[in-house]
PDB file of N, CA, C and O in Angstrom:
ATOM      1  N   UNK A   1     -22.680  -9.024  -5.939  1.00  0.00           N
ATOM      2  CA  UNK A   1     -22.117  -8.428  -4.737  1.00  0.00           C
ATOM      3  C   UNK A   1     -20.632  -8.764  -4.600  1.00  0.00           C
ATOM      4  O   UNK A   1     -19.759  -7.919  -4.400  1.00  0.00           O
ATOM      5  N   UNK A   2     -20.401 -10.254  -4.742  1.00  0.00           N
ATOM      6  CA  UNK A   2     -18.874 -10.347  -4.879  1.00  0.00           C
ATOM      7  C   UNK A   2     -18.174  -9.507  -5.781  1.00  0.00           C
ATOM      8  O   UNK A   2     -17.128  -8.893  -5.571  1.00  0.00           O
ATOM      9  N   UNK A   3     -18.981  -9.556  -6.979  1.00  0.00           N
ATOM     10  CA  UNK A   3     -17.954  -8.975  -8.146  1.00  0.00           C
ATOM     11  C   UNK A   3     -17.406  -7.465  -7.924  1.00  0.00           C
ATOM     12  O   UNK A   3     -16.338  -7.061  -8.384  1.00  0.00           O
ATOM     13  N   UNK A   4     -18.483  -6.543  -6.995  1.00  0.00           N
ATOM     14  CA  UNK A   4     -18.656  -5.441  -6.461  1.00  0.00           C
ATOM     15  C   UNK A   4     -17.155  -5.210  -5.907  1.00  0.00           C
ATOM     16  O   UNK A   4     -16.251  -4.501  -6.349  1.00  0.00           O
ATOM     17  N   UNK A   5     -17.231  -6.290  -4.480  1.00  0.00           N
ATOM     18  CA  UNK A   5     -16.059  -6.325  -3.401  1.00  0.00           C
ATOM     19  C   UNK A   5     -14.521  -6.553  -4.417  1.00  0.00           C
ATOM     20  O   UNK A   5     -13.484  -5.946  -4.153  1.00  0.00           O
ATOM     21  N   UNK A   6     -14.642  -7.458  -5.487  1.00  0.00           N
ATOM     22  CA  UNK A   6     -13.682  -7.521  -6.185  1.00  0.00           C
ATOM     23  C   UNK A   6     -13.069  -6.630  -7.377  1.00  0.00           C
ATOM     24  O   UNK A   6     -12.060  -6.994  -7.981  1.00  0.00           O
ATOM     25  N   UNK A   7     -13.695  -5.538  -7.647  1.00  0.00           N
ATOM     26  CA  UNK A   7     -13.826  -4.631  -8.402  1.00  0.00           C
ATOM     27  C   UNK A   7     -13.179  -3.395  -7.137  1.00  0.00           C
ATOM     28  O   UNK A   7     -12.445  -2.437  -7.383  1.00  0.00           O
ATOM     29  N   UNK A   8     -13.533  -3.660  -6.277  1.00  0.00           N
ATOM     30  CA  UNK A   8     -13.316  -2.227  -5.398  1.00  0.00           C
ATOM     31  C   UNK A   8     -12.093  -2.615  -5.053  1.00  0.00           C
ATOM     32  O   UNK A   8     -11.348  -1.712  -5.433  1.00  0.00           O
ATOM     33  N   UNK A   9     -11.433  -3.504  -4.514  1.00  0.00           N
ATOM     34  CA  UNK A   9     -10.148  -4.285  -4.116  1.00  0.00           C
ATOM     35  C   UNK A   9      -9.245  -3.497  -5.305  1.00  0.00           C
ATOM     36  O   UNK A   9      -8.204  -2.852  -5.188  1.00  0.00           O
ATOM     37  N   UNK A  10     -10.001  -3.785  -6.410  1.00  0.00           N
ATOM     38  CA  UNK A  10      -8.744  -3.692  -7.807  1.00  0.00           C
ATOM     39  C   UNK A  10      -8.484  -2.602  -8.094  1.00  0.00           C
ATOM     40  O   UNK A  10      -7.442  -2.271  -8.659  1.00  0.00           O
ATOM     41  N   UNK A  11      -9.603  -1.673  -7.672  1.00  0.00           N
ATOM     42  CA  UNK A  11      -9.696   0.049  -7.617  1.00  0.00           C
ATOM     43  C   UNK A  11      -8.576   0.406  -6.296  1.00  0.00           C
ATOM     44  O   UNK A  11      -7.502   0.989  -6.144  1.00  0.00           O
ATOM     45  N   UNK A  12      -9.075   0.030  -5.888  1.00  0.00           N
ATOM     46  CA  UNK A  12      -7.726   0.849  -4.422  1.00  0.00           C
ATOM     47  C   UNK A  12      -6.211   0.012  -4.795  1.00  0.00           C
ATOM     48  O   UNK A  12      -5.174   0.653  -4.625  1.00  0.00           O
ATOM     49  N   UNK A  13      -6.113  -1.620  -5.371  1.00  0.00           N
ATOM     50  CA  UNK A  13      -4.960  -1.803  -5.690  1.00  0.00           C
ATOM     51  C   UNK A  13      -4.033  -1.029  -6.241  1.00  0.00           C
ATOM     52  O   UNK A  13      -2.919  -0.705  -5.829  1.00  0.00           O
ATOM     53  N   UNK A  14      -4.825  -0.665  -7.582  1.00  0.00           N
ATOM     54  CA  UNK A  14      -4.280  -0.313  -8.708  1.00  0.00           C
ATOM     55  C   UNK A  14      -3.546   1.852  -8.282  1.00  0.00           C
ATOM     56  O   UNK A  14      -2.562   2.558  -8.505  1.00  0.00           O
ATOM     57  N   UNK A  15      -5.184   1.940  -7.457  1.00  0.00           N
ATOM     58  CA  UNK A  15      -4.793   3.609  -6.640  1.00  0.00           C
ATOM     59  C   UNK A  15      -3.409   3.576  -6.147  1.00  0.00           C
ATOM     60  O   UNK A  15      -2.478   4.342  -6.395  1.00  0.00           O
ATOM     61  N   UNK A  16      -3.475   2.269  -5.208  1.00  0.00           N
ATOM     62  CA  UNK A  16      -2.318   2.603  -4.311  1.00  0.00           C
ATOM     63  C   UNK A  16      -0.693   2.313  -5.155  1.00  0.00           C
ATOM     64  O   UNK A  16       0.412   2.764  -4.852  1.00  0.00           O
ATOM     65  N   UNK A  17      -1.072   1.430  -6.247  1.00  0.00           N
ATOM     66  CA  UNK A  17      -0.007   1.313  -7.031  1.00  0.00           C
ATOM     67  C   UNK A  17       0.324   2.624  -7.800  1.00  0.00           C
ATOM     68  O   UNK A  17       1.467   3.048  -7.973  1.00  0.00           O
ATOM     69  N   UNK A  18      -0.628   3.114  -8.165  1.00  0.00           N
ATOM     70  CA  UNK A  18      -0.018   4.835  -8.955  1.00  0.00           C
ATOM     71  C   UNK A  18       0.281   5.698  -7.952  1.00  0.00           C
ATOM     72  O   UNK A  18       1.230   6.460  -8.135  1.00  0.00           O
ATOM     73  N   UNK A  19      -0.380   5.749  -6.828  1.00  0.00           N
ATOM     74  CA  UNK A  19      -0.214   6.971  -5.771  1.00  0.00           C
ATOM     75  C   UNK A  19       1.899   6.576  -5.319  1.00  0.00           C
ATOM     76  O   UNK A  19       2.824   7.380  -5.203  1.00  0.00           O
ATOM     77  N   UNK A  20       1.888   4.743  -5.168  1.00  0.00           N
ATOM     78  CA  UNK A  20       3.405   4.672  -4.540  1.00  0.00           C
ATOM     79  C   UNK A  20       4.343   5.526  -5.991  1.00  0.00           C
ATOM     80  O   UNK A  20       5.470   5.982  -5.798  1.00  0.00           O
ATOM     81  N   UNK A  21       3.793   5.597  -7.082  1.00  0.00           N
ATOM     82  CA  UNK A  21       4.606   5.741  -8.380  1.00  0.00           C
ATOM     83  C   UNK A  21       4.626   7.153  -8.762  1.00  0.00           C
ATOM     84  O   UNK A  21       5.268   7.653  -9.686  1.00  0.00           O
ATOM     85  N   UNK A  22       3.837   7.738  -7.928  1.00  0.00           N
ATOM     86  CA  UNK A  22       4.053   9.232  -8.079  1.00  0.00           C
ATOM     87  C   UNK A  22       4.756   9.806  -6.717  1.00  0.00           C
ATOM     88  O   UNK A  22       5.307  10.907  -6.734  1.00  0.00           O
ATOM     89  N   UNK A  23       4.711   9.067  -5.636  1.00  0.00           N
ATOM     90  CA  UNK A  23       5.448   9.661  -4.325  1.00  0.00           C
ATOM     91  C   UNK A  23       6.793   9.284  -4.245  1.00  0.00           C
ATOM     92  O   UNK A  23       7.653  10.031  -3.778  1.00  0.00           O
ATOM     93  N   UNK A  24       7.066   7.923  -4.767  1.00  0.00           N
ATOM     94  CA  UNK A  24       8.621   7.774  -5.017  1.00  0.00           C
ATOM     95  C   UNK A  24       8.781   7.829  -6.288  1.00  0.00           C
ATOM     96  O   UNK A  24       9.837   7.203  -6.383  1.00  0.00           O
ATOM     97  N   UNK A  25       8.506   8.119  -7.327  1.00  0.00           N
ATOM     98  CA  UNK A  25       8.705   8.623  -8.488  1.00  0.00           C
ATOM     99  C   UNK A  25       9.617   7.380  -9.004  1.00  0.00           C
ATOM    100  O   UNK A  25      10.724   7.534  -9.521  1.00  0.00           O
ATOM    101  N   UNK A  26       9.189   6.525  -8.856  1.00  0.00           N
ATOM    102  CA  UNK A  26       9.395   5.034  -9.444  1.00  0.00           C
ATOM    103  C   UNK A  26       9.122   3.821  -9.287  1.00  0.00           C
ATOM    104  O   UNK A  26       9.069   3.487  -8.103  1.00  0.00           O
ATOM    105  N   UNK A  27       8.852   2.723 -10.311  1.00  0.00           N
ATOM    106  CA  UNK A  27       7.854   1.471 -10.363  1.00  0.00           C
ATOM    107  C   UNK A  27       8.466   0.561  -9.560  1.00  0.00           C
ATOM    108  O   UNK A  27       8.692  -0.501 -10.139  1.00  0.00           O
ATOM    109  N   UNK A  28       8.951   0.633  -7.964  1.00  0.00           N
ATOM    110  CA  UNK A  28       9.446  -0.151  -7.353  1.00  0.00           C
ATOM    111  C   UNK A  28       8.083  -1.149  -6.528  1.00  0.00           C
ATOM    112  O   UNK A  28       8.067  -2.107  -5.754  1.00  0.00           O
ATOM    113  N   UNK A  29       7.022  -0.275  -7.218  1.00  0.00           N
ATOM    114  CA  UNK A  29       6.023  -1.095  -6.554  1.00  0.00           C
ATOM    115  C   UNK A  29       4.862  -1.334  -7.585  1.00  0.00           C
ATOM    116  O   UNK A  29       3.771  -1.676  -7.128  1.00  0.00           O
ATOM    117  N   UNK A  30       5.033  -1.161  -9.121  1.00  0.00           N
ATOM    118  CA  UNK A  30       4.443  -1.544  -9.885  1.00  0.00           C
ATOM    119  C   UNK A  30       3.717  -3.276  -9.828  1.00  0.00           C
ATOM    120  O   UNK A  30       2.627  -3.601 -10.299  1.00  0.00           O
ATOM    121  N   UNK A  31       4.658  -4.129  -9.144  1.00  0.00           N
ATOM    122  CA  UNK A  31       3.785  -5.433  -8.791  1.00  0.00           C
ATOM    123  C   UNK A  31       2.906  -5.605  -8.271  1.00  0.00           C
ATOM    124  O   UNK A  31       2.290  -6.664  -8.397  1.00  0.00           O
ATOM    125  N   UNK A  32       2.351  -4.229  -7.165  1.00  0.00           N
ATOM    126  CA  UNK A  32       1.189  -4.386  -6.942  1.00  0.00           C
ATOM    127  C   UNK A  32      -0.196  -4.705  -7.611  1.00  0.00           C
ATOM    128  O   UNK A  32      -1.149  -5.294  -7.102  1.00  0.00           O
ATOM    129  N   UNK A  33      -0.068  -4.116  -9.020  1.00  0.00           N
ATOM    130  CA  UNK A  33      -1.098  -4.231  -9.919  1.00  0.00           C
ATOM    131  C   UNK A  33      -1.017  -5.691 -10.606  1.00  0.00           C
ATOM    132  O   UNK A  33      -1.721  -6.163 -11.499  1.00  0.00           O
ATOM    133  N   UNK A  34       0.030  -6.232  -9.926  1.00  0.00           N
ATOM    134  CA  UNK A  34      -0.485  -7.533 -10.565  1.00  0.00           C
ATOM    135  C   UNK A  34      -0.938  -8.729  -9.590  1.00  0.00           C
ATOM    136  O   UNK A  34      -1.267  -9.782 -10.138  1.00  0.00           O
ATOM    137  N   UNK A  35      -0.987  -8.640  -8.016  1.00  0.00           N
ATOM    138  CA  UNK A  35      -1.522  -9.270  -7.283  1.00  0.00           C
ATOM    139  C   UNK A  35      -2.695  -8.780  -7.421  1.00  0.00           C
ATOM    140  O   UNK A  35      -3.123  -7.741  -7.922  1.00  0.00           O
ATOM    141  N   UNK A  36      -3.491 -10.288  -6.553  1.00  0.00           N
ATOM    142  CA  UNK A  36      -4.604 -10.414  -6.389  1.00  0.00           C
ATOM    143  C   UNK A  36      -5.074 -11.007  -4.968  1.00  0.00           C
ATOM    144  O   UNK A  36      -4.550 -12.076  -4.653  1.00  0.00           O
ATOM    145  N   UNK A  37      -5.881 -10.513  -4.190  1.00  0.00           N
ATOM    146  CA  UNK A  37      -6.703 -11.380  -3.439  1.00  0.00           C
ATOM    147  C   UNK A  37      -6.790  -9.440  -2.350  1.00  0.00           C
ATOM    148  O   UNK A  37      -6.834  -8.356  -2.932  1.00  0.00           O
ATOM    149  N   UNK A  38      -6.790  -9.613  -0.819  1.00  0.00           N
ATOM    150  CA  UNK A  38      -6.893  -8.761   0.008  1.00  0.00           C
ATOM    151  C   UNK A  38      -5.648  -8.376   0.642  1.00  0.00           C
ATOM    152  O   UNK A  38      -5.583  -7.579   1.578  1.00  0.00           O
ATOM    153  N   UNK A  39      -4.449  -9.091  -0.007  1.00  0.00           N
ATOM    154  CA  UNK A  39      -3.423  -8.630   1.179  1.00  0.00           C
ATOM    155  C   UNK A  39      -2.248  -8.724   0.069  1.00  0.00           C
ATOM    156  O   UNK A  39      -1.962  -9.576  -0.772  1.00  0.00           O
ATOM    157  N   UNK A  40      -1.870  -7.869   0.318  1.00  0.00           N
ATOM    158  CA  UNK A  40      -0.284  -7.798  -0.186  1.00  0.00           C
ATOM    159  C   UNK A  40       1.313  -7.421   0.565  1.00  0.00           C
ATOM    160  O   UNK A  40       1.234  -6.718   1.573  1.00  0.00           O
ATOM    161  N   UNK A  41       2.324  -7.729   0.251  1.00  0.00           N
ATOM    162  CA  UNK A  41       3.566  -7.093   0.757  1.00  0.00           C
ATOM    163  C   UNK A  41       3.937  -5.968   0.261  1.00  0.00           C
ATOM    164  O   UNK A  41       3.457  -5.660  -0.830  1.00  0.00           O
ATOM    165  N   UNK A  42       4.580  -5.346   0.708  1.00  0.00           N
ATOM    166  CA  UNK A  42       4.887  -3.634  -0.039  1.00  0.00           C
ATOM    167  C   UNK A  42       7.047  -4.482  -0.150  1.00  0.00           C
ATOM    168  O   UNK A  42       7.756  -4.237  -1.126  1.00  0.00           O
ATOM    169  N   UNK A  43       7.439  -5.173   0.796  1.00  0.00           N
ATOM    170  CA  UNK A  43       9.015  -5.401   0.333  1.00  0.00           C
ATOM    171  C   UNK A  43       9.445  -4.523   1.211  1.00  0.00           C
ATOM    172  O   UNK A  43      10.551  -4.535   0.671  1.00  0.00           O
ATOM    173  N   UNK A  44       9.571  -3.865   1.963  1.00  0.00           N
ATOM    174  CA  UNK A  44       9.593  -2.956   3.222  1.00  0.00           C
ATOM    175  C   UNK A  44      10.603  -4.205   4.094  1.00  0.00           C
ATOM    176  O   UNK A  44      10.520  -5.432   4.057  1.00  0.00           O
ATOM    177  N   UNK A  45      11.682  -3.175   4.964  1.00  0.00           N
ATOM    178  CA  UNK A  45      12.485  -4.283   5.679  1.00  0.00           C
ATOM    179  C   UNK A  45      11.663  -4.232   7.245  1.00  0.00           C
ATOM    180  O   UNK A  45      10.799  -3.363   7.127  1.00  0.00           O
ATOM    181  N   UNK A  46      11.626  -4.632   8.189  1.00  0.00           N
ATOM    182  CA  UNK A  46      10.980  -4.637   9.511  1.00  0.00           C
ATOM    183  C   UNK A  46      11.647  -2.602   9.627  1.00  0.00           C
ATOM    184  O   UNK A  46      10.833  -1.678   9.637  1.00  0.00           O
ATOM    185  N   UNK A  47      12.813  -2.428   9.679  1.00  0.00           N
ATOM    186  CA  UNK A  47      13.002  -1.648   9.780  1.00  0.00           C
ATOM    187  C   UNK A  47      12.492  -0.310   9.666  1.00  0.00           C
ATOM    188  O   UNK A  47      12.680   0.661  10.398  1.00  0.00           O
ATOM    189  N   UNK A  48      11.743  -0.446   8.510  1.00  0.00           N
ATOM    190  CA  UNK A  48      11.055   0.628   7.700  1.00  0.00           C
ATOM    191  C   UNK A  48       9.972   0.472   8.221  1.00  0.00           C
ATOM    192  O   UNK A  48       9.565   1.444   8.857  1.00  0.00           O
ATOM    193  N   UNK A  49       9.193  -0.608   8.182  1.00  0.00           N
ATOM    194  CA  UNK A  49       7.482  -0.803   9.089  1.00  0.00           C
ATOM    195  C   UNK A  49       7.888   0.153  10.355  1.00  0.00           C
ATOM    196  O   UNK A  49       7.376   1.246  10.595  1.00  0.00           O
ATOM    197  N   UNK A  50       8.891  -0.476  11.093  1.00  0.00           N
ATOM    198  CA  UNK A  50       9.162   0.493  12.707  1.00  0.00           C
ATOM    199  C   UNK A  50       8.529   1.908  12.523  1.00  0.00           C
ATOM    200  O   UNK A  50       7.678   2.517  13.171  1.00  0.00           O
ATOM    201  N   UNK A  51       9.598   2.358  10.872  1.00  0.00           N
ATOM    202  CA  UNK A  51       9.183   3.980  10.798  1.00  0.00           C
ATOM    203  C   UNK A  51       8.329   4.504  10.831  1.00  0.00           C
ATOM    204  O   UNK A  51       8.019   5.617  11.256  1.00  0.00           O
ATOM    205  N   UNK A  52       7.708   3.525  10.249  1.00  0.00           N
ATOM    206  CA  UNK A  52       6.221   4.099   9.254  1.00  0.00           C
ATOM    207  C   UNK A  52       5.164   4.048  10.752  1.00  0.00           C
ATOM    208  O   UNK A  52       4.183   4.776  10.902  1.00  0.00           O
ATOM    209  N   UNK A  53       5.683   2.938  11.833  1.00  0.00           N
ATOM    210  CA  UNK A  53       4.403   2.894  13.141  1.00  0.00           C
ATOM    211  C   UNK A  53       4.802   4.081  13.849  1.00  0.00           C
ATOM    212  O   UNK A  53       3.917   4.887  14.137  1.00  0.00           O
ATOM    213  N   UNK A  54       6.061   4.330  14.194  1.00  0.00           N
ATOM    214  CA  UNK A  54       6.879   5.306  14.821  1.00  0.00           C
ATOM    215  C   UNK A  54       6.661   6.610  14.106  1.00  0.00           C
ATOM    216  O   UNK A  54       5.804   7.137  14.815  1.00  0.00           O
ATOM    217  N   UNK A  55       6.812   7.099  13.534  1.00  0.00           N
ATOM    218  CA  UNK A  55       6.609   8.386  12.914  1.00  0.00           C
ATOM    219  C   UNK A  55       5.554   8.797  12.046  1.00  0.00           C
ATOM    220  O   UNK A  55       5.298   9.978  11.813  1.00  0.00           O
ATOM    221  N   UNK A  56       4.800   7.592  11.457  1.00  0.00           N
ATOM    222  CA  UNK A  56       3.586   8.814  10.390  1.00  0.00           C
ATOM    223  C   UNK A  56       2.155   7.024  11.560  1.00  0.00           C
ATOM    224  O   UNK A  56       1.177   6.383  11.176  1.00  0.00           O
ATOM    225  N   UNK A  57       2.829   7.042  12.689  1.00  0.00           N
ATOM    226  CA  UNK A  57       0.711   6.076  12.653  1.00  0.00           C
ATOM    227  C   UNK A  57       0.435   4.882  11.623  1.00  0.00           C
ATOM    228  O   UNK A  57      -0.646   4.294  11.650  1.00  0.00           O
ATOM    229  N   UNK A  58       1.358   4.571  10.792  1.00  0.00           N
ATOM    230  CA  UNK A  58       0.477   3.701  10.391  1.00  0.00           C
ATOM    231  C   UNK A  58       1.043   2.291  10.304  1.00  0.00           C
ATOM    232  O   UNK A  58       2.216   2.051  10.014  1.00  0.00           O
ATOM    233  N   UNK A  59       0.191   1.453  10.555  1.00  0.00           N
ATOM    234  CA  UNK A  59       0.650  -0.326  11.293  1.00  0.00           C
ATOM    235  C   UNK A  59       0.542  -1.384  10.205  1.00  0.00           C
ATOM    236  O   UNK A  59      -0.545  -1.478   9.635  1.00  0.00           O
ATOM    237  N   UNK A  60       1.229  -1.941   9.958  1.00  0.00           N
ATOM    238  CA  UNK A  60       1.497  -3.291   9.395  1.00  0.00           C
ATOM    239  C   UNK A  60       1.974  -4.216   9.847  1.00  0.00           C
ATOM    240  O   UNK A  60       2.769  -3.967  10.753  1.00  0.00           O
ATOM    241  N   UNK A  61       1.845  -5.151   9.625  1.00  0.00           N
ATOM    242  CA  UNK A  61       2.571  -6.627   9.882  1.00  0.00           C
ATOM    243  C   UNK A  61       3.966  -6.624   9.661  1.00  0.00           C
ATOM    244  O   UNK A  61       4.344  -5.988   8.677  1.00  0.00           O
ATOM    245  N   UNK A  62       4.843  -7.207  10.376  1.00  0.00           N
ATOM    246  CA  UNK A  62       6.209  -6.799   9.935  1.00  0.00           C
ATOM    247  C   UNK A  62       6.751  -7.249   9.054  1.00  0.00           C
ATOM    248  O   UNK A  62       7.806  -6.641   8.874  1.00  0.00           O
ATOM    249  N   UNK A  63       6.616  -7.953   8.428  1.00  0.00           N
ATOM    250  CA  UNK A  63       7.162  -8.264   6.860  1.00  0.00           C
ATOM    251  C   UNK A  63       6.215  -7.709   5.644  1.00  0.00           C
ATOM    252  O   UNK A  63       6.177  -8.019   4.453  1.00  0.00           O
ATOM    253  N   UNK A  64       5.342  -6.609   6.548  1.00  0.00           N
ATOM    254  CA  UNK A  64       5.414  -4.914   5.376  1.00  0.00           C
ATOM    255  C   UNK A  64       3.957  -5.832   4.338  1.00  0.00           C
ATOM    256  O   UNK A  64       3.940  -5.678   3.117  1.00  0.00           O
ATOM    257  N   UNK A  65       2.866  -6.722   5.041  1.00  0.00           N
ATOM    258  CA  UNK A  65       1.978  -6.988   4.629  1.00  0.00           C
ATOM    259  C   UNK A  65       0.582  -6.168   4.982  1.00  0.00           C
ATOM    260  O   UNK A  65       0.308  -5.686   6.082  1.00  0.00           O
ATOM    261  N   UNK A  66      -0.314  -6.119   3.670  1.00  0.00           N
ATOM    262  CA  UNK A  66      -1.097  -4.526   4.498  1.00  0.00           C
ATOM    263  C   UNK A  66      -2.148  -5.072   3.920  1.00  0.00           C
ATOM    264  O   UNK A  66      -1.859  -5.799   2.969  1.00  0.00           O
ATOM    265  N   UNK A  67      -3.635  -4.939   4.249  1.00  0.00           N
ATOM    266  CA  UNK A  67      -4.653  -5.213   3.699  1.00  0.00           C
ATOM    267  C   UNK A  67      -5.393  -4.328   2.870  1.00  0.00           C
ATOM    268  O   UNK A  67      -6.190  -3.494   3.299  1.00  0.00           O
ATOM    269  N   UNK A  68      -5.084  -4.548   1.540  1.00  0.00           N
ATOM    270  CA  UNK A  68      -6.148  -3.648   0.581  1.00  0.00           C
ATOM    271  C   UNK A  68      -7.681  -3.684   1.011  1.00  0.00           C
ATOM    272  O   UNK A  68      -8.701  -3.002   1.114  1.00  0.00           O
ATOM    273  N   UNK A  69      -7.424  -4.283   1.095  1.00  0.00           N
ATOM    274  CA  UNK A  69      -9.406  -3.623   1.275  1.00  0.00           C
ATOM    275  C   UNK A  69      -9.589  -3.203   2.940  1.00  0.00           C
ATOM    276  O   UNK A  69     -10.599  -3.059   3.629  1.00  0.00           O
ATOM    277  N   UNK A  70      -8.505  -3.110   3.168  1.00  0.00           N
ATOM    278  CA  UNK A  70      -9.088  -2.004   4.616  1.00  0.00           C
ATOM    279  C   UNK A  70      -8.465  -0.289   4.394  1.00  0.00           C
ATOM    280  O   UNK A  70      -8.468   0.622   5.222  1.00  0.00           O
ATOM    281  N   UNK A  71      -7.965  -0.285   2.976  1.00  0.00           N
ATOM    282  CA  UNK A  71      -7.497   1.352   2.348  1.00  0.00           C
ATOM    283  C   UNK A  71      -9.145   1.921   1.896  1.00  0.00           C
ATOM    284  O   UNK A  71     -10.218   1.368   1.653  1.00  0.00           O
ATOM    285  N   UNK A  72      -8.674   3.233   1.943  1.00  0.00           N
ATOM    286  CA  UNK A  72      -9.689   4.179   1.000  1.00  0.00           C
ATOM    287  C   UNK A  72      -8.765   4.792   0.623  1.00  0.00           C
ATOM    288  O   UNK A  72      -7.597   4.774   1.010  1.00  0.00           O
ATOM    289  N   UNK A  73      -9.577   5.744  -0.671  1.00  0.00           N
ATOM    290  CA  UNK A  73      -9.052   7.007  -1.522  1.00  0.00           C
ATOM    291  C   UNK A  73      -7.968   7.688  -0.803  1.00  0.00           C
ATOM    292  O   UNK A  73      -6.861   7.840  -1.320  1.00  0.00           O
ATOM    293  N   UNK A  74      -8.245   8.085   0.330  1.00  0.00           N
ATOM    294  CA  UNK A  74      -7.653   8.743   1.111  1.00  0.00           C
ATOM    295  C   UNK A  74      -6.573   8.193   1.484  1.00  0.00           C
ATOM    296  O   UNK A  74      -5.529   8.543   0.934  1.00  0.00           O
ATOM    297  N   UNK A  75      -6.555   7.269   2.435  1.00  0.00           N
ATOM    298  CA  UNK A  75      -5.444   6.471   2.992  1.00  0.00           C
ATOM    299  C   UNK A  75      -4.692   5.670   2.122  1.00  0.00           C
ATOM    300  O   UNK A  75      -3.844   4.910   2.591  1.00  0.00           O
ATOM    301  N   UNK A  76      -4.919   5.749   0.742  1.00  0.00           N
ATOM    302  CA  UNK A  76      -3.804   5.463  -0.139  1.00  0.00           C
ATOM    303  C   UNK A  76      -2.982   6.429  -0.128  1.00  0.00           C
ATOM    304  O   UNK A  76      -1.761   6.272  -0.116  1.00  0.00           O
ATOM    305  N   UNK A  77      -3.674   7.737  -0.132  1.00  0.00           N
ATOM    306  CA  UNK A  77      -2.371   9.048  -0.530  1.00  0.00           C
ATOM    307  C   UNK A  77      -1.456   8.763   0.644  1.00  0.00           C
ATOM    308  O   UNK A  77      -0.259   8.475   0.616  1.00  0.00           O
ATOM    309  N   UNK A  78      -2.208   8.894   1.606  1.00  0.00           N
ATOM    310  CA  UNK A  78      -1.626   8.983   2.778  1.00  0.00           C
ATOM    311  C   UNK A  78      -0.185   7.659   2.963  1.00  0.00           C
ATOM    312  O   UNK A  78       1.035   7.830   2.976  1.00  0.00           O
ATOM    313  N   UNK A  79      -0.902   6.569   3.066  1.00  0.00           N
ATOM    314  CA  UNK A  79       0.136   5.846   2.804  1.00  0.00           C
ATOM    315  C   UNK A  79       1.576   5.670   1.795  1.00  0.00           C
ATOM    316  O   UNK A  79       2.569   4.997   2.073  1.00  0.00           O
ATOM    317  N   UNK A  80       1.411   6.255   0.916  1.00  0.00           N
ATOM    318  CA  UNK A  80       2.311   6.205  -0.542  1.00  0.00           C
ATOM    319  C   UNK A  80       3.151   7.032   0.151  1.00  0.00           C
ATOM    320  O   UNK A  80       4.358   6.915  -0.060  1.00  0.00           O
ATOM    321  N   UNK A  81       2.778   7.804   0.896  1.00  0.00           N
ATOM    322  CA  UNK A  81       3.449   9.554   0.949  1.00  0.00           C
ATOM    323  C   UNK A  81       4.329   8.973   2.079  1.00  0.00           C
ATOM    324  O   UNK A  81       5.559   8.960   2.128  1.00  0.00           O
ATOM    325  N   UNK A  82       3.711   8.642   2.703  1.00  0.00           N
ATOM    326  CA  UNK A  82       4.717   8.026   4.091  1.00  0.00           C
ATOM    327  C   UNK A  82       5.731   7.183   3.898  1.00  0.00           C
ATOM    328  O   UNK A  82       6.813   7.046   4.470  1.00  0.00           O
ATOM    329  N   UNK A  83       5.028   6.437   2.670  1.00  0.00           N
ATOM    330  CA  UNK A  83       6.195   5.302   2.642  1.00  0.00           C
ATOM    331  C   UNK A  83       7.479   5.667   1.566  1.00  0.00           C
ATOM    332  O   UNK A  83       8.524   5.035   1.411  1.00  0.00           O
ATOM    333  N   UNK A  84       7.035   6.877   0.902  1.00  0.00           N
ATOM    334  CA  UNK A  84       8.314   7.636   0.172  1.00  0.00           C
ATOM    335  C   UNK A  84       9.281   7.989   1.033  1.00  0.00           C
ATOM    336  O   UNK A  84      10.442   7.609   0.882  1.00  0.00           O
ATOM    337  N   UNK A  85       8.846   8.843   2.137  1.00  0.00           N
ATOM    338  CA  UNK A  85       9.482   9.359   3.248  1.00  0.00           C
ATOM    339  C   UNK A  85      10.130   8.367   3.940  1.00  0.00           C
ATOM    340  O   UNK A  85      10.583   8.827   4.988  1.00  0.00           O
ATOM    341  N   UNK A  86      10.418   6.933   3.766  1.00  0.00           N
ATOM    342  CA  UNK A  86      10.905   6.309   4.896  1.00  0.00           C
ATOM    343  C   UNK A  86      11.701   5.259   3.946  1.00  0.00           C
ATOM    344  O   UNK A  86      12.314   4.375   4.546  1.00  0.00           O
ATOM    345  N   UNK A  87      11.745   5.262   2.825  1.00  0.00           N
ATOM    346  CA  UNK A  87      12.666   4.998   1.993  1.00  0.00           C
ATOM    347  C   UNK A  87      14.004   5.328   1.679  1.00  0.00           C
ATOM    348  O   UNK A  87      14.559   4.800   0.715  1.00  0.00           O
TER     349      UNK A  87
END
């Protein structure tokens, strides 16, 4: 069952790492695929989090920390796409 939860973590990591690499059309976030655990930083200034709550809905911690395993399929696109836009 763990290995399950840790397998699915690495699946949406790795998603959200290709989805940021096709919406900004560069590996500025390729490090994602190399963390590990449930939470990561995206490197986002407070500034940019503002945008991203302010204009596309979606909330992070302000030093741009987001919890992988609260993404799906979906809300990776969604996220990547937003966060191209506010770059």
């Amino acid at each position: 069952e763990v290995q399950d939860i840790r397998s699915s973590i690495t699946y949406l990591r790795l998603g959200l790492r290709d989805a940021l690499k096709r919406a900004t059309n560069s590996d500025r976030f390729a490090f994602l695929g190399e963390h590990k655990g449930m939470f990561s930083r995206l490197g986002l200034t407070k500034g940019q989090v503002d945008l991203l709550r302010k204009d596309h809905a979606i909330y992070m911690v302000g030093d741009s920390r987001i919890n992988i395993a609260g993404l799906n399929e979906k809300s990776v696109n969604v996220l990547a796409n937003a966060v191209a836009k506010i770059l």
